[in-house]
N, C-alpha and C positions, 0 to 999 in steps of 0.2 A: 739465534735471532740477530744478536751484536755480530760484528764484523771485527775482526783479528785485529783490523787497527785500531778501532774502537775501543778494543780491549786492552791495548797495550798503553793506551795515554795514562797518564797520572795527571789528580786533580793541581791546580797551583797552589804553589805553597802560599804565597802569599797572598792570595784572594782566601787559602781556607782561614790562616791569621787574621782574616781583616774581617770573616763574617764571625768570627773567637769574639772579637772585639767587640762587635754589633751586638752581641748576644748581653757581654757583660754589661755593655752602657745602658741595655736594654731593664737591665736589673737593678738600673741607677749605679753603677759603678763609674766611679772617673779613672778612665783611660787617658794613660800620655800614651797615644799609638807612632812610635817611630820603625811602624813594619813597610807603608807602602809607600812604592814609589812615586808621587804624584808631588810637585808642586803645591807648597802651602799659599804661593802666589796665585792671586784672577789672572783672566786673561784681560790682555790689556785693553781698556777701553774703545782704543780706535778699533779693534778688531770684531770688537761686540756692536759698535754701531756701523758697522760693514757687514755685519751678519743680517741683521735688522732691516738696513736699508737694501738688502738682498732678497728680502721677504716680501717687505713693502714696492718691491718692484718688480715681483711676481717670476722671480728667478727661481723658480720652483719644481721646471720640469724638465725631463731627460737633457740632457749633459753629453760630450765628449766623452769614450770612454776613459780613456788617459787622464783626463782630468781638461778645464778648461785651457785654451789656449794663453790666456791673462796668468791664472796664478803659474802654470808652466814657465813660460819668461819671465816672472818676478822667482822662481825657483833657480833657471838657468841663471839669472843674474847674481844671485846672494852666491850660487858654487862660482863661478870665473870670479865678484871680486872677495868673497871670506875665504875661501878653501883654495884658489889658486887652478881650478879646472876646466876647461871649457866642455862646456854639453849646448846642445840645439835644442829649443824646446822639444822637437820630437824626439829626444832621447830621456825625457821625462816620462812616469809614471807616475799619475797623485793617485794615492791608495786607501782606505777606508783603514788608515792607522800604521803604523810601523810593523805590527805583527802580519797585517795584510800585505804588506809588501815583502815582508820575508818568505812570507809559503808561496805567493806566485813565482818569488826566484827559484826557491826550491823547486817548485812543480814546472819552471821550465825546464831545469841543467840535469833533475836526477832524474834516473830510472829506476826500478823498483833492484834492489840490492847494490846500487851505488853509496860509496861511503862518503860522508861528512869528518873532519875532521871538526872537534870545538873542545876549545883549550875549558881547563880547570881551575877554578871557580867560575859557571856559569851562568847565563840567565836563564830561568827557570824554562821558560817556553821552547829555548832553541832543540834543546832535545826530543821536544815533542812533538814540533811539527815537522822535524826531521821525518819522525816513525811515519804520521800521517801523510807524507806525500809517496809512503814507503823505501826512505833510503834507510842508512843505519848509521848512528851514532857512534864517531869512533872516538875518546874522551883518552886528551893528553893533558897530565897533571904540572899547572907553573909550580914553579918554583916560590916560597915566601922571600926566602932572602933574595929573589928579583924581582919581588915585586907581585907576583905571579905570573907575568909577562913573559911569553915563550920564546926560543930558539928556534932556527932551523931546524940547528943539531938534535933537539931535543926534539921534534915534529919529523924529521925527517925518517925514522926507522918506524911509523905509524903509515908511511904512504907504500899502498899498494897498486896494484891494477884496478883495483874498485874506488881506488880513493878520487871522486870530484871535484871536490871545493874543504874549503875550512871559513868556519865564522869566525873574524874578530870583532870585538865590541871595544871601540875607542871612544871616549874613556868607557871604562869595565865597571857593567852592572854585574856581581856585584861591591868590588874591591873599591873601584873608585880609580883603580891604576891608569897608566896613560902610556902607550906604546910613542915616544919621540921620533922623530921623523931619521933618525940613522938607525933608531929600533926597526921600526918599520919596513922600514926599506931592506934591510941588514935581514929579515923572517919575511918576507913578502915576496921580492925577487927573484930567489933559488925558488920559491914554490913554484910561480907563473913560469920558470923555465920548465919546470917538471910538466907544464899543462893546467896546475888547480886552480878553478876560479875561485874567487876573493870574494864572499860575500862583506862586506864593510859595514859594521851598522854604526854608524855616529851620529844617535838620536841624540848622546849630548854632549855634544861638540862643542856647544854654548858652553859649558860650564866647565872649561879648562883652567888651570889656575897658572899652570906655568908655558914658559917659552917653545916655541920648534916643534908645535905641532902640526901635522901633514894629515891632509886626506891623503886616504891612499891614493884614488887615483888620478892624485894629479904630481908623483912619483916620474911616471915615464911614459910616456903612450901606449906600450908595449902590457906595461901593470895596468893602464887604463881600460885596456880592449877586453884585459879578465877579470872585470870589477863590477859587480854589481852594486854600485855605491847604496844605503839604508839610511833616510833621515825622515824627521817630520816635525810639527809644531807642538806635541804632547808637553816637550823639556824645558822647549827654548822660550816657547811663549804659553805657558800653561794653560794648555788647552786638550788635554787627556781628552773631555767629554766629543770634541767636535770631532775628533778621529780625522786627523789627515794626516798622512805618513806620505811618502814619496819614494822612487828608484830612480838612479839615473845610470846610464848603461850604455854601450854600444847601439847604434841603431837598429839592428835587425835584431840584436836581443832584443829591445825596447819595443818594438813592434809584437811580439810574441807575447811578453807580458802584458803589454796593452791587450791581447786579445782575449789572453788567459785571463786577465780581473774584469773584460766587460762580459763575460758566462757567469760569471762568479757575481757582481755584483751590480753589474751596467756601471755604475761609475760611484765613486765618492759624491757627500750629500754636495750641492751646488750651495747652498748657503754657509757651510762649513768652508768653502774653495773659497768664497767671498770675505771670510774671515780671516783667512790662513792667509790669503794676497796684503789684503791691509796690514798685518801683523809681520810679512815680509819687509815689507815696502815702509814702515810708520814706526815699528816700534824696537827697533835695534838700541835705540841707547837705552830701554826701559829691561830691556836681556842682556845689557852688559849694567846697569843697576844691580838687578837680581844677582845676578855671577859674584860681584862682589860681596852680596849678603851670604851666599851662601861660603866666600870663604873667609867670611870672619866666623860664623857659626864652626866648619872645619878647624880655624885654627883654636877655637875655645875647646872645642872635645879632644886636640892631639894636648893641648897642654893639663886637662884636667886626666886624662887618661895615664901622664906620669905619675901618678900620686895613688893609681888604683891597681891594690895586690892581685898578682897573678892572671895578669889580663895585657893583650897585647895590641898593636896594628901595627898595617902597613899605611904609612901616610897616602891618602888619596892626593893626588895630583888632578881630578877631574871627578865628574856627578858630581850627588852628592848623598853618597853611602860612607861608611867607615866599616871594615870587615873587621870585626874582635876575634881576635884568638883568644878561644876559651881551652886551650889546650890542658894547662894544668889542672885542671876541678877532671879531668878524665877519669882519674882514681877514685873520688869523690861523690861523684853520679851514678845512681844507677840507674838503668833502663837500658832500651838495643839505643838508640841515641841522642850521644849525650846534647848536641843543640837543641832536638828538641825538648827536652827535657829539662837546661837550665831555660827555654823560651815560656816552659810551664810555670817553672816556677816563679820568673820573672812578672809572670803577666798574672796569673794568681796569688801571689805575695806580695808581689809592690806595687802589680798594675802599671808596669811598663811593656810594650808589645815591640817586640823585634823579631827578625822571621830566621828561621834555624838553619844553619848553614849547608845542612845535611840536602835540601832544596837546589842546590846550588851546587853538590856534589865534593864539598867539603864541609863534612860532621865536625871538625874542631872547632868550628867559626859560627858566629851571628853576626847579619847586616842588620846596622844602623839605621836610618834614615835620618841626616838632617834638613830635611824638608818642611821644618817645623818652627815653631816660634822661640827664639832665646830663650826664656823661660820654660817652655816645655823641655827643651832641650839641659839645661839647667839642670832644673829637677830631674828629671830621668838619670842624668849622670851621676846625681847625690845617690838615687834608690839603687843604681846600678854598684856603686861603690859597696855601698850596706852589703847588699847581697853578696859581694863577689867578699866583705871581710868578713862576714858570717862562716862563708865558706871555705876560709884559709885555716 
């Protein structure tokens, strides 16, 4: 009855984490949940009364597929002056979320046994909607002492005749890493000579903490024409629920996309587009605000993280995850894996929820999230201690 591709998705790790939690709090348990990715921040006010006053003026019915021609130009506008790129509104896509924008790319560039390249540690989804538009996941593992952050060299004996494209996620869900703009360029350019287009997802772009970061493609014209650029307003201006993501692209790609999401969905919600323009347009110092909170919260957990046995990271440069190496407790655990398994016991013993890195296709690790309030973040760090010297 199912369909092979059907069969072959796997549920999400972190949506199953988050209904774990639903359950316990259900039971009266107090959860500190630092499993999902979402913004403990509203969406910013001007944005919600732009949603409103979108409703009350009966902006309600079919749409552009693309998205409006208004929030388009406030899109084009924020990439030529944040990012450094020029696109035409019609090289825009607004999309019913980031992950909608990523399978229409996919669903335009692959064929059914085209390969994807996506480096190791990644987001949960990218491998899945690979399967679903039917390509195949070809998985190159970073390196820790870089970061995670790949090479050519190291990508380049994974490219074959089938190989398409490769996803980077700048900054990296879920490390936190940040490809710098001679990184980037330095693993991006020998690709596009070989042909791969460049899926780019930099939903959060906003929450960089250091210098000389580069969209890709606004690198060279040349990395421009094989880029499907990936952003939207879930990160920047926390707005998960309204679901506007966006592509920007070459023209005739853009066109194809635009065709492939109006069968798929006719368009992103019109009162959503109404929010997501104001939130372009209105609240940029309130997401460089945010940015800054969120890296006082990062540098509190890299300095309480010195003091905690047998437990490790790589400093996040961008989001805002912190990937723990739980390497040493290996010996210590048992079960087939060991994330999940210190994630049981964490969230059943102390009541702290973090998602198993095994999701993410590295078992030694669990992500963080500090998306949360000092205090919760605090506490979780004390229960996280306890446990991990329980277990030395």
């Amino acid at each position: 009855m199912l369909s092979k591709r059907a069969l072959a998705m796997t549920p999400s790790m972190t949506l199953g984490i988050n209904a774990k939690v639903k359950t316990l709090e259900a039971e009266g348990k107090k959860i500190i949940d630092l499993s999902i990715g979402e913004p403990d921040f509203l969406t910013p006010d001007i944005a919600k009364e732009a949603g409103k006053a979108a409703i009350d003026n009966n902006m309600t019915r079919y749409g552009p597929a693309s998205g409006s021609l208004a929030l388009r130009q406030a899109i084009a506008k924020k990439l030529k002056e944040e990012n450094g790129v020029e696109y035409a509104p019609t090289d825009i896509v607004v999309t019913s979320g980031a992950k909608h924008a990523l399978t229409i790319a996919l669903t335009a560039i692959l064929d059914p046994g085209d390969e994807v390249i996506i480096p190791v540690p990644y987001w949960v989804s990218y491998p899945e909607i690979v399967k679903l538009v039917e390509g195949v996941p070809v998985f190159v593992h970073g390196k820790k002492e870089n970061d995670f952050k790949l090479t050519f060299e190291e990508v380049e004996p994974f490219i074959t005749e089938k190989t398409k494209a490769i996803i980077l996620t700048n900054p990296s869900n879920p490390t936190g890493a940040v490809y710098f703009k001679d990184e980037v360029e330095a693993l991006v350019v020998p690709l596009v000579e070989r042909g791969l287009m460049i899926l780019s997802d930099e939903i959060y772009e906003r929450q960089v903490y250091g210098e000389n970061y580069a969209s890709v493609a606004s690198l060279s014209p040349k990395v421009k024409e094989h880029t499907i650029l990936v952003n939207g307003l879930s990160k920047s201006a926390a707005m998960t629920g309204w679901r506007i993501g966006y592509t920007a692209s070459e023209s005739k790609l853009a066109k194809v996309l635009g065709n492939i999401s109006s069968h798929l969905v006719s368009h992103p919600s019109t009162v959503s587009q109404e929010a997501a323009r104001a939130a372009l347009e209105h609240a940029q110092s309130e997401m460089d605000d945010r940015r800054e909170k969120y890296r006082e919260r990062r540098d509190v957990i890299l300095d309480f993280i010195k003091d905690v046995p047998g437990i490790d990271c790589v400093a996040p440069e961008g989001a805002f995850y912190v990937f723990l190496d739980i390497s040493s407790l290996r010996e210590k655990v048992t079960g087939e894996s060991l994330s999940l398994q210190v994630c049981e016991d964490l969230l059943e013993k102390h009541q702290v929820a973090l998602v198993p890195g095994i999701g993410f296709g590295a078992d030694d690790f669990l992500r963080l999230s500090y998306a949360a309030s000092m205090d919760d973040i605090k506490e979780a760090l004390r229960r996280i201690k306890m446990y991990m010297e329980q277990m030395q």
